[in-house]
C-alpha positions in Angstrom: 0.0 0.0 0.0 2.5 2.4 0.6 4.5 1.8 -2.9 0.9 2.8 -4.1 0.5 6.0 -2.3 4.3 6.8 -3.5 3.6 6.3 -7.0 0.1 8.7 -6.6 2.6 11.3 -4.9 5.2 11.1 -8.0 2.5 11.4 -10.6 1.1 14.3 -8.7 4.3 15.9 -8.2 5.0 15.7 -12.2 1.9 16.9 -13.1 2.3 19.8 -11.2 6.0 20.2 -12.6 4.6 20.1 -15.5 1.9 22.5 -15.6 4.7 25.1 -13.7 6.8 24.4 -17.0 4.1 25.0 -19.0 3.0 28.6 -17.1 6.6 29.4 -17.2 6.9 29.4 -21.1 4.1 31.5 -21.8 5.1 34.0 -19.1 8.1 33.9 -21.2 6.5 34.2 -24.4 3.8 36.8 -23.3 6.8 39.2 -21.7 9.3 38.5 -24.4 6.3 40.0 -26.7 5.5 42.6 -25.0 8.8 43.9 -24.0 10.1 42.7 -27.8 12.8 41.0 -26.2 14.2 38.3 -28.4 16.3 36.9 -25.6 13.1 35.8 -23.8 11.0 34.6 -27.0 14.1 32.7 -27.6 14.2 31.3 -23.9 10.4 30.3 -24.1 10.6 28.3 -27.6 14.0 26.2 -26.1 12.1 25.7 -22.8 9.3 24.7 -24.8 11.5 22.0 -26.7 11.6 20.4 -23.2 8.5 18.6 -23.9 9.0 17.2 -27.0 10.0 13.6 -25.5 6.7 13.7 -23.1 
C-alpha cells in the first residue's frame, strides 16, 4: 500500500512540474512579446522544446 500512495505522490508531483513548466513558457513568451525581447521569446521556444519527448 505504501509503494501505491508513492507512485500517486510522484505522478502528482509531475503533473504539477509540468503545468509550472508550461506557465513558465508563456510567461516567457507573453513578456518577451510585449517587451520585444528576443532573448526571452528565444528562452520560451527552447524551454518549450523540453516537452518534446513527453
Amino acid at each position: 500500500m505504501i509503494i501505491q500512495d508513492n507512485l500517486k505522490l510522484g505522478v502528482k508531483a509531475s503533473k504539477n512540474a509540468t503545468l509550472a513548466l508550461v506557465f513558465l513558457v508563456f510567461l516567457k513568451g507573453a513578456v518577451g512579446i510585449y517587451s520585444g525581447s528576443t532573448v526571452l521569446l528565444a528562452d520560451a521556444v527552447y524551454t518549450s522544446l523540453e516537452f518534446l519527448p513527453l
